[in-house]
C-alpha positions in Angstrom: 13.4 3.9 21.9 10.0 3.7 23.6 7.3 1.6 22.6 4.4 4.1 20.8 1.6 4.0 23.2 -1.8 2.0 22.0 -4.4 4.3 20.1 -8.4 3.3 20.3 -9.4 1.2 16.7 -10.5 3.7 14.4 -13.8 2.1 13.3 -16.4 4.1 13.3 -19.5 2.3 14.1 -19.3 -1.1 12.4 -21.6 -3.8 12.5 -18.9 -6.1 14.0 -18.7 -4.4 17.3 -22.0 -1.6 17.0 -21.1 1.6 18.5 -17.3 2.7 18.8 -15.1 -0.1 19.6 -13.1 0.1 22.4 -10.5 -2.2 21.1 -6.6 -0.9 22.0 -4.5 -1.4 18.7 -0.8 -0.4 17.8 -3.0 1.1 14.8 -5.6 1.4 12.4 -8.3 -0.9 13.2 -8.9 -4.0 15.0 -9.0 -7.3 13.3 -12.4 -8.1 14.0 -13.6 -4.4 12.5 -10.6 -4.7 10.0 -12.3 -8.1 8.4 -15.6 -6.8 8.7 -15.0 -3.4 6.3 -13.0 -5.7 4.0 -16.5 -7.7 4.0 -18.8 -4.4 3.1 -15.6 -3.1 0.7 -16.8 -6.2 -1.8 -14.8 -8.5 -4.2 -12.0 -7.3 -6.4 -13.9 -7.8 -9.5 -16.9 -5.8 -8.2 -14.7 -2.7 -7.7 -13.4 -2.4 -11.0 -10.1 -5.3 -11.3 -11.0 -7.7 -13.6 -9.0 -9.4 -17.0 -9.6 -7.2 -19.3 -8.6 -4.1 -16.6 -5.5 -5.7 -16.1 -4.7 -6.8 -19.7 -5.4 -2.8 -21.0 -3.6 -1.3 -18.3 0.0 -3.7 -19.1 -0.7 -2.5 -22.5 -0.9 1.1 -21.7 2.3 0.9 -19.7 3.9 -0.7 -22.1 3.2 2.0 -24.2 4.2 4.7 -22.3 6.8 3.5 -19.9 7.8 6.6 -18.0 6.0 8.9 -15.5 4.3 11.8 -17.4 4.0 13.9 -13.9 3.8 17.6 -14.7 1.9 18.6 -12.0 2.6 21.0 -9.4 2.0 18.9 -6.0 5.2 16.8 -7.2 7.7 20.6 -8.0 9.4 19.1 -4.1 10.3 16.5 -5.9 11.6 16.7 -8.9 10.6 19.7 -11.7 7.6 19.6 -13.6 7.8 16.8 -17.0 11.0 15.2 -15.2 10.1 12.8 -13.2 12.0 10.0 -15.5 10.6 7.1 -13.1 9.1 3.9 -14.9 5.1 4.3 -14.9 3.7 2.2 -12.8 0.2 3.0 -12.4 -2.3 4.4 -15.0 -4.2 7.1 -13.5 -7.6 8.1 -15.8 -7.5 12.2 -16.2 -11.1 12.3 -15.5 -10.9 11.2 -12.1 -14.0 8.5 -12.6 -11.5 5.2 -12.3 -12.1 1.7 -14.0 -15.7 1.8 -13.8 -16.0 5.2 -15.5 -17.8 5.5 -19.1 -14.2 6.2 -20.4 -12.3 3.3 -18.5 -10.8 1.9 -21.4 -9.9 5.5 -22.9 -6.2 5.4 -23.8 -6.7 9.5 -24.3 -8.1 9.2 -20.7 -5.3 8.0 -19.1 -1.6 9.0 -17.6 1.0 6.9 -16.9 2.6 7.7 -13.4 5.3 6.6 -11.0 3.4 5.0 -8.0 4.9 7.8 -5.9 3.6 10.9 -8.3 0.1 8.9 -8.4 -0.2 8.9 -5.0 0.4 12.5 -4.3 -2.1 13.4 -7.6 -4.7 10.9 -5.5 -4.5 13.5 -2.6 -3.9 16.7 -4.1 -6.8 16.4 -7.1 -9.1 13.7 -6.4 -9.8 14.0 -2.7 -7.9 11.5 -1.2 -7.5 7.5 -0.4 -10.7 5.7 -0.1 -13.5 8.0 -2.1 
């Protein structure tokens, strides 16, 4: 099998390397660029993860152990209410995440396989990384 060819890094103008940096990587970014957006990203606990985050969510998985995907984007997969997978990740309906005025909303939230809450994270709220 043939090695894949090296891409550009896909930084877009960061202040580790200014411009576009001509870096060749296997993929994604370079290190240098991939340490500095971890850098502007911020801490863990200044995005939303913190102890109380982490003790609710448990809880609400606890309470509601399996996926509740009914959505359409997931019909290729498995037909609407029967996913059946373990919930691993509690997704808030409202699309505003742990930082929103209703973070700690049980009503708020849906319990979903990590697979389901990935495709809902494309499909309804816009993507990876908004």
């Amino acid at each position: 099998m043939a090695a894949r060819a090296l891409s550009v890094c896909s930084c877009r103008g960061c202040t580790a390397c200014g411009d576009r940096c001509p870096t060749l990587v296997p993929s994604g970014r370079c290190t240098d660029c991939a340490r500095a957006a971890d850098r502007r990203r911020g801490s863990g606990s200044a995005r939303g993860w913190n102890n109380r985050w982490a003790t609710f969510s448990k809880r609400y998985l606890r309470d509601h152990p399996i996926c509740a995907c009914t959505a359409d984007w997931c019909a290729h997969i498995h037909q609407p209410g029967q996913c059946g997978q373990p919930a691993t990740d509690p997704d808030h309906k409202d699309g505003t995440g742990r930082n929103g005025p209703r973070a700690f909303d049980p009503d708020n939230l849906i319990g979903l396989c990590h697979p389901c809450h990935s495709r809902k994270t494309i499909h309804q709220d816009g993507g990876f990384g908004r």
